[in-house]
N, C-alpha and C positions, 0 to 999 in steps of 0.2 A: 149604899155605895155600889154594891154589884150592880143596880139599875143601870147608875150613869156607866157604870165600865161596858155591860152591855151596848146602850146607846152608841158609846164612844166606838167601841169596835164595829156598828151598823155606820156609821159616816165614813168608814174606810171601805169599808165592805167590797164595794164595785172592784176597788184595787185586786181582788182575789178568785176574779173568776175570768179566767184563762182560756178562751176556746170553746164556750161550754163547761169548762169544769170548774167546778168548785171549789177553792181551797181555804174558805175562809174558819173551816173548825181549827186547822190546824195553826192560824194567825189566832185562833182565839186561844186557843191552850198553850203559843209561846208569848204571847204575853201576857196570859195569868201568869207561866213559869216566872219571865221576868219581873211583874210585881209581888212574886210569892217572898219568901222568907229563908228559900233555904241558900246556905253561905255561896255556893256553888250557882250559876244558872246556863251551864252547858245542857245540852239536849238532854241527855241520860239523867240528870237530876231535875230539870224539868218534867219529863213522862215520869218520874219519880213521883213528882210533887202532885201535879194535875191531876184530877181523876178524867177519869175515858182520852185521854191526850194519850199516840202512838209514835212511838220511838222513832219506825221508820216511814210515816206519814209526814211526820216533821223533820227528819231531817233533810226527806227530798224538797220540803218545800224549803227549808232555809237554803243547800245546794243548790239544786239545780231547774227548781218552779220558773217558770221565766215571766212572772209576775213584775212588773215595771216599778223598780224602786224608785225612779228619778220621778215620775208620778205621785207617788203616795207622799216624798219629800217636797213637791209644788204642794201639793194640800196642807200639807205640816205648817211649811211657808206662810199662806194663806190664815192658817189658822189661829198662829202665831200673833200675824198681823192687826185681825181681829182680837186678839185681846190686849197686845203688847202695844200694837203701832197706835200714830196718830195722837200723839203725845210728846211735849215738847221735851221730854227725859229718854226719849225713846230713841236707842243707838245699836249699831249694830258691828260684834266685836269680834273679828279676827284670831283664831291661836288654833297651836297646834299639838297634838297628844301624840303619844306613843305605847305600842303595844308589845310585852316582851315576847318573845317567841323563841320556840327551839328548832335547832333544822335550818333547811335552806329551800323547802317546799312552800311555807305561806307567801303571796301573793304579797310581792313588794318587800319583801322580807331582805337586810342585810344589815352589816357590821354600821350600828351609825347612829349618831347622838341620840339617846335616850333621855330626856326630859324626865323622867318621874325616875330615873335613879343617875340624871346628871354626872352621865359619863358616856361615854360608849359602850355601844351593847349592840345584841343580839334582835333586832326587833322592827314592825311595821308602823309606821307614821299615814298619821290622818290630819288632814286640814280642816278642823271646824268653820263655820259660819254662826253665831248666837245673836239673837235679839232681846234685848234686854229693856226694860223700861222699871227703875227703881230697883229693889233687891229681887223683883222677877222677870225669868229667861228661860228661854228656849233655844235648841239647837234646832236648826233651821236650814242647814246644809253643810257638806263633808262632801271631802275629794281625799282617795286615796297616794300618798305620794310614792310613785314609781323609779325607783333609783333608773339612774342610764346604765346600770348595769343588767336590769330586769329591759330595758326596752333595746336593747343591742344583741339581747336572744330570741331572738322568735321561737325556739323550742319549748323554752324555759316558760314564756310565755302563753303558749296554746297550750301546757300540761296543766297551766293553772284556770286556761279558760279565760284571755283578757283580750278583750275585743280587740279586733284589729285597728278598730280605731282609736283604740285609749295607749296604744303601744308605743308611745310617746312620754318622752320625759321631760317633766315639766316642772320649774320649780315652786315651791312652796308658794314664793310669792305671786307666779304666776295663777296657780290656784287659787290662792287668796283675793285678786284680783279677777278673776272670774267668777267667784262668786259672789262679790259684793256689787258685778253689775248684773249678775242672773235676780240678785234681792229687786234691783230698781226695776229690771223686766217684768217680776212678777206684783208691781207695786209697793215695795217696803217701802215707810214714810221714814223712817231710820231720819234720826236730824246728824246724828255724826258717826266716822266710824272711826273704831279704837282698836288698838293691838299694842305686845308687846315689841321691845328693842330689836327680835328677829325683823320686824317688819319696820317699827320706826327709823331705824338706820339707813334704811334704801332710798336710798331718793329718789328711784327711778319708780320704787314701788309710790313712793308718797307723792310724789311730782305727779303721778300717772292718775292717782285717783282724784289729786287739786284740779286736772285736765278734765275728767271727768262732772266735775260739779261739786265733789263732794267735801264737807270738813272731817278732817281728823284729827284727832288726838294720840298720837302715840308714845309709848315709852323711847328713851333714847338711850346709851350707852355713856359712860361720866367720859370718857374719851372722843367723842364725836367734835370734828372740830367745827365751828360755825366761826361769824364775822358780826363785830359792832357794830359796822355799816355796810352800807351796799360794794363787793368788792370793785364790783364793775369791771367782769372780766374782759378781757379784750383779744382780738386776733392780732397774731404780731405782724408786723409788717414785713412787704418782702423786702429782700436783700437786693440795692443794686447787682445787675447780673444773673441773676437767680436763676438757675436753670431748672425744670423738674416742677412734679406737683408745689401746689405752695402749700404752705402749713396753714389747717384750717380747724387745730386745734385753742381754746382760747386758754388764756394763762392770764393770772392774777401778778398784778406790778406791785414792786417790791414794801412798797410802803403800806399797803394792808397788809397785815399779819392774820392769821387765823387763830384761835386760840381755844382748846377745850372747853364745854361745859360745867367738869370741874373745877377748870382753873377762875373760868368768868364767876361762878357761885359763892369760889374761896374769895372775893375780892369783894364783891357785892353783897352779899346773903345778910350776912348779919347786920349792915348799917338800913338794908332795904328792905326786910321780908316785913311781913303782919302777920299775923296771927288771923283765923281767916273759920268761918265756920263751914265744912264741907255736909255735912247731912247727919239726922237724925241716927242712931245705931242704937242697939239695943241696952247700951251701957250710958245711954246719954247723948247727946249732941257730941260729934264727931271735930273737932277743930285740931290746925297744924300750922305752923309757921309756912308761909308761901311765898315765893316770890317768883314775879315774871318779868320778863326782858326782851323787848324786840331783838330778834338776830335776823342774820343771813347763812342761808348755808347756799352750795355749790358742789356738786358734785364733780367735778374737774372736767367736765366734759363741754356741759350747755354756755351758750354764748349770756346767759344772764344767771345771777344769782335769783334764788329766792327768800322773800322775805317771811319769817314763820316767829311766833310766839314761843319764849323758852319757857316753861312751866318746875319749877323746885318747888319741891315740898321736902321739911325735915318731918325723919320719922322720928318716932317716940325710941326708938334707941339714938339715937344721932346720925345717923345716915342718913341718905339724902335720895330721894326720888325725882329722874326727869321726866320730862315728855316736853314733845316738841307739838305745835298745833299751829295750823294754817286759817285758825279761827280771824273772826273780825276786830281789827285792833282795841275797838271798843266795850271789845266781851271785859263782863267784871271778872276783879280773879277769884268770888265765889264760885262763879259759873265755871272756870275753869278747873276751879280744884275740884266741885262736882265730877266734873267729866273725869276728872283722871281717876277718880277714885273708884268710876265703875266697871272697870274691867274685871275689877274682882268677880264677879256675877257670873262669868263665863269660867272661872275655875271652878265656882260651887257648880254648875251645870255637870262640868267632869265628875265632880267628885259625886255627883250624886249618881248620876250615870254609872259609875266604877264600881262605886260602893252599896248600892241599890238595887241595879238594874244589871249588871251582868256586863259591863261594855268590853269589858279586854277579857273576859270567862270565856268566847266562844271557842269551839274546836271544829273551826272550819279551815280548809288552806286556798280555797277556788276564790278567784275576781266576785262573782256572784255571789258566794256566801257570805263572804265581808261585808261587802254590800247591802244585802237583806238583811242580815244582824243588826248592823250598828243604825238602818233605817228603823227598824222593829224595836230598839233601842231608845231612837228618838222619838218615837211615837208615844211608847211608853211613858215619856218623859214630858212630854206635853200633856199626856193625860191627869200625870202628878199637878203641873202646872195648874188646867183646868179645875181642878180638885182642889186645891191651894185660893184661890180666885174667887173660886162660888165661897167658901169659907171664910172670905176674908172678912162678912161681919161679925159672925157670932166665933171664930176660932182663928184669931190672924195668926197665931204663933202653931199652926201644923204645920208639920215638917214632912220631906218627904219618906223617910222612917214610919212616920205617924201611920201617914196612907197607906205603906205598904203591909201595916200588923193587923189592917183593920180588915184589906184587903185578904188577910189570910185565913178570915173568920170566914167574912161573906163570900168568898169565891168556891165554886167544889174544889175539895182536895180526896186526895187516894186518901184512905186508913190507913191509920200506921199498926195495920193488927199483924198475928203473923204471921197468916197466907202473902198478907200482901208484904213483907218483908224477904219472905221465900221463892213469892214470885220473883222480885225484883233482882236478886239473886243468882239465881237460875239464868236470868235474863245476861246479868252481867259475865259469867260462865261461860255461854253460848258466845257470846260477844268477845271473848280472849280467846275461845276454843277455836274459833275463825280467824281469829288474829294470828294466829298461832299456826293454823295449814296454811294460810298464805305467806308464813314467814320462809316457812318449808318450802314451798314453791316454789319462792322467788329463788332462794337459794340454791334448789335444784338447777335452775334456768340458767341462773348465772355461772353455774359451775362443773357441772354435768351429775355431778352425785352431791347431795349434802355433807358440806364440813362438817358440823356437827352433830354429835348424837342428839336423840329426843331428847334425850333426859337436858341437856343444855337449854334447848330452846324450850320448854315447857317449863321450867323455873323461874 
């Protein structure tokens, strides 16, 4: 397995040589860090972990190397493609994570929904992109999200280092949509694309990508209201006399009514669903009560409704999952309860990512570091993939856990003897004792003499 990690790391290679210089030792020693073992994979536990890998080698290269992430993520794309695409299961899924943070220095950083602890918080949001074909996926592109309160400071912003051109606020969905047409620029054959209810609820998101060519499947919200039939909205007419703009809003006549998801499911579900086999799981064939229903929805704006596929499934507690799809009337509803069921695939990507790979451990705060991390991230995470792949005849059930214990045999690592615990030590000392005269300084700057004694700030 070192072999192929080797290998794997020479097909990136070109990515890391900058003007003449080299920087690819240090892309090799952060992502041995990344596939190593220890709970942590911040820099400083990295050159822990690695042998000959240097603290401040790597960290300039994760900060400030001006190595082309958006590069090494088209090859990822690419490589993805090649194993994933081209396949008629092969989709490509939408969502978005969050990273907790402390401070108000990381790059996009503020007060605002937190996803992995479903509340508000403290914390940076990423827009993934995943390609997925059956229970295997890749992250395949991310866009950082920039509140309008990071892009209505240009201070704020050049301390973090975010290009003048990204100083822009943009919304998730907008991201979203950008990169599911950067996927067809670079070839994805992706047959659908999936998201949760952040994005199926839009219409303007969903509408935009139907315009585009594409089918989706997305989660929808038990409140979304849609229509039995065509509402067939209409512009009203003018008013004898009418003086002034005319109104070129369209409105729905009184006699179509709109009516929730859950309500239409409470009324239908149980006289209409089937029981429907959705796919193979490791517990057995995967089966759920289904049912689907042509609607309309309408966003109160466009002079036409449109027409889309309602998708229910009951869960195995009794609850109810939607999604809405712009699929072809004549999709069967196996096909569709497939498709809804794959999104899953893009949360184990996270979690492996999270839990594996280091993805929310870094301790960087710059536009660029982010960046280089969570590409160096997904990189990592493709390699898991490929590893997974070539194994799938003689060992289908390795995990990405698997690779990475195997990975902490075959790759160099530092001794854990106790020079080298002493070193390391020492290392970290230096690194507080620096911390620690520029706390001093600042606070001299800002004050003209320091508030507090040593003894404070050195505790």
């Amino acid at each position: 397995m070192a072999r192929q990690f080797m290998d794997w790391c020479q097909m990136f290679e070109h990515h890391f040589v900058i003007r003449g210089h080299n920087v690819n030792e240090h892309a090799r020693h952060y992502l041995s860090g990344l596939l190593g073992t220890q709970r942590r994979k911040n820099i400083e536990r990295i050159e822990a972990d690695v042998a000959e890998s240097d603290y401040q080698g790597m960290q300039q290269f994760v900060s400030d190397s001006p190595w082309d992430h958006g590069a090494v993520m088209r090859q990822i794309g690419e490589e993805a493609e090649a194993t994933l695409g081209r396949q008629a299961d092969t989709a490509l899924y939408v969502d978005e994570t969050s990273f907790v943070k402390k401070g108000n220095a990381s790059v996009g950083v503020q007060r605002q929904y937190c996803g992995r602890l479903g509340k508000l918080e403290n914390c940076q949001v990423g827009v993934f992109a995943s390609l997925g074909c059956g229970p295997r996926a890749a992250l395949v592109d991310f866009r950082l999200f920039l509140p309008e309160s990071w892009a209505r400071d240009p201070q704020r912003c050049a301390k973090a280092k975010v290009p003048e051109s990204e100083r822009v606020h943009r919304t998730k969905l907008e991201l979203a949509l950008a990169m599911v047409t950067a996927a067809r620029a670079r070839g994805s054959t992706h047959q659908w694309v999936g998201g949760d209810e952040v994005y199926g609820n839009n219409h303007a998101f969903t509408n935009a990508l139907e315009d585009l060519g594409e089918v989706f499947l997305m989660d929808v919200a038990s409140n979304l209201p849609v229509w039995e039939c065509d509402p067939r909205p209409e512009l009203p007419p003018s008013s004898p006399g009418q003086t002034g703009r005319p109104r070129t809003r369209a409105r729905i006549t009184a006699e179509f009514k709109a009516v929730s998801v859950k309500t239409l499911t409470a009324r239908n579900f149980a006289s209409t669903a089937r029981v429907v086999t959705i796919r193979d799981a490791t517990k057995g064939m995967l089966r759920a009560a289904l049912w689907v229903q042509p609607v309309w929805v309408w966003d109160g704006q466009s002079p036409t409704a449109r027409r889309r596929l309602l998708i229910v499934r009951q869960e195995a507690d009794g609850s109810f999952k939607y999604s809405m799809s712009n699929a072809a009337p004549d999709t069967t509803w196996e096909r569709l309860a497939y498709m809804q069921a794959q999104r899953f695939w893009i949360e184990r990507c996270f979690q492996d990512a999270k839990s594996e790979l280091g993805l929310a451990q870094y301790e960087v705060r710059g536009w660029l570091g982010w960046h280089h991390h969570v590409t160096l991230v997904c990189l990592a995470l493709l390699f898991l993939l490929k590893e997974r792949t070539r194994a799938q005849s003689h060992t289908p059930l390795l995990s990405a856990r698997d690779i990475v214990e195997l990975l902490a045999i075959y790759l160099p690592r530092r001794p854990r003897d106790e020079s080298e615990v002493l070193r390391q030590m020492h290392r970290r000392h230096a690194a507080r004792l620096s911390d620690l005269s520029n706390r001093r300084r600042r606070l001299k700057l800002s004050s003209g003499t320091s508030k507090y004694p040593v003894e404070t700030l050195t505790k």
